[in-house]
Steps between C-alpha positions, in 0.01 A plus 500: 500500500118389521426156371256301474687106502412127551753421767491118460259285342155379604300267290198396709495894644630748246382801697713404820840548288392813401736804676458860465834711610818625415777309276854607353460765231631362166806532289456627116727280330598630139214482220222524784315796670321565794118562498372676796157331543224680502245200447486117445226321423450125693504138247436208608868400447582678832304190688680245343838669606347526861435133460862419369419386116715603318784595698752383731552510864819726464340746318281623787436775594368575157304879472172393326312673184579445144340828373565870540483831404738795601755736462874469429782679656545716209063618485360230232195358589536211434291103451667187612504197282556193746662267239857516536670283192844316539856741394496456127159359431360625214123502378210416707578534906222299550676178289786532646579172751688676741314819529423656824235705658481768827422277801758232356852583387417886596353662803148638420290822483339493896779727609629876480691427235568215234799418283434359150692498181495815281282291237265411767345880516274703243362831542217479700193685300371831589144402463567198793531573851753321661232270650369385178853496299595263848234282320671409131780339579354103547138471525405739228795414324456126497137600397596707202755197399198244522299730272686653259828286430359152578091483431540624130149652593319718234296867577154353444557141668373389819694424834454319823682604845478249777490700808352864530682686743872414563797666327553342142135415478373876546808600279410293187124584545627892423735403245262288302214775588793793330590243205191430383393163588153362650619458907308253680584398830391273803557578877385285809264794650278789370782783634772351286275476158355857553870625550613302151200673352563841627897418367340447134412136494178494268354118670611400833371124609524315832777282469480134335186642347368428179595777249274613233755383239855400439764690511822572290751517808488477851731633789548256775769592843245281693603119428283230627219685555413602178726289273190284338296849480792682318504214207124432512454868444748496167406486110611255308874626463517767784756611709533400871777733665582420849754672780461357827349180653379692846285200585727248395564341164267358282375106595494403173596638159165447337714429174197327286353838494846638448597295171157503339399874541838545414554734779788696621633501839748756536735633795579861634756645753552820564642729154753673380673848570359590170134359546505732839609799254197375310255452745584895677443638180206323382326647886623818395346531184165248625448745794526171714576504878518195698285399764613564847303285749717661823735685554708503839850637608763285544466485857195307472616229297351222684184611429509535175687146472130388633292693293712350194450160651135482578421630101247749587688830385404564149810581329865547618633506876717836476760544769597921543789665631 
């Protein structure tokens, strides 16, 4: 079948591991299904696996993409959930120590087909396209996790996203737009604060600028860059609720203004099968479709690997088929 794989792992050139051909259909072991793939949207996860973190020499060739929409065998259009708990957890997927994801344990979503667990697909939404439903399964997800299980945020309260245009950012500035809240947001050029304010943001602000007041949480999957912004920018007891470090960690933990704000710092990964049963209903009923910044067949892959890369899309890298 057609795949889309990292066949060994690069770290100083991601982009050179990157192989586009055919590879062994695969098996349905009992308790899975097959999806045929009709579209798989691109994460930032799928550079780190071209760089090797994460996973081990043997495991190469590994099919990339964590996210996917499709149909099964049987005609169910269906969503894939990437989180693949251990046999006999129970509870939260994302909790559990020796869960898995596609791209890891599992070959992913770049291909003709993919082979998950039966737990590991929902009915895919009429009102989606298989595009945007391609979309839910990690950045969106993740973002609807940040918001609505971990912030404790209120209809009526005020939020900051760092970053305007990339997948979780432009995710939780609809959400919080569809919830209720006040969405502010900063970006590093004019194109990606007009596209958070056509998304719903009310405020959008260059980024490290000075905001016209604090704020009661604030969405970080930047790190470094904007770590001292994201708690400057709090109340006295908000909520700082971060995902990703994707210019490094933080340099220092700033905890003085931690302790005596009494400020939360709080992690998010991913969600749970539930939460994405959550999230595609709450669209449904919103009227919210996720922002597709290009959209390219599989075939072109490499391409859209760059556009992903160089941050200038505007929403999610969709892969077609």
């Amino acid at each position: 079948m057609f795949a889309v794989y990292a066949s060994q792992a690069k770290p100083d050139d991601p982009l050179s591991a990157l192989a586009v051909g055919e590879r062994p259909a695969p098996d349905v072991p009992p308790g899975h299904v097959a999806v045929n793939v009709r579209a798989a949207s691109l994460n930032m996860h799928d550079v780190w696996t071209l760089r090797g973190v994460g996973i081990r020499a043997e495991q190469f060739p590994m099919i990339l993409g964590m996210d996917g929409a499709g149909v099964t065998d049987d005609g169910r259009e269906v969503v894939i959930h990437a989180v693949i708990p251990s046999p006999g957890w129970r509870g939260d997927e994302t909790l559990d120590p020796r869960r898995s994801m596609l791209t890891e344990s599992y070959q992913g979503t770049f291909a003709d087909r993919v082979v998950v667990p039966e737990a590991n697909v929902l009915p895919k939404p009429a009102a989606l396209s298989f595009s945007e439903a391609a979309c839910m399964g990690t950045a969106w997800l993740t973002a609807y996790r940040m918001l609505f299980v971990k912030s404790g945020l209120r209809p009526g309260q005020t939020m900051l996203v760092q970053g305007a245009s990339g997948g979780v950012p432009t995710a939780l500035v609809q959400l919080g737009r569809a919830a209720g809240l006040q969405v502010w947001v900063t970006g590093r050029s004019e194109a990606k604060r007009a596209l958070a304010l056509e998304l719903g943001a009310h405020a959008a602000f260059e980024s490290g600028a000075r905001l016209p007041d604090r704020v009661d949480g604030v969405f970080d999957s930047v790190g470094r860059q904007t770590w001292s912004h994201s708690l400057r920018a709090l109340k006295p007891g908000g909520v700082l609720v971060t995902c990703g470090a994707t210019t490094g960690d933080a340099t220092a933990g700033e905890l003085q203004r931690v302790f005596f704000l009494q400020l939360r710092i709080l992690g998010s990964t991913m969600g749970t099968r539930s939460e994405l049963a959550d999230l595609l209903s709450f669209c449904v009923q919103a009227g919210i479709h996720p922002r597709i910044g290009a959209e390219l067949p599989m075939t072109e892959a490499a391409q859209a690997f760059q556009l992903m890369m160089a941050g200038e899309t505007g929403g999610k890298v969709v892969l077609t088929r």
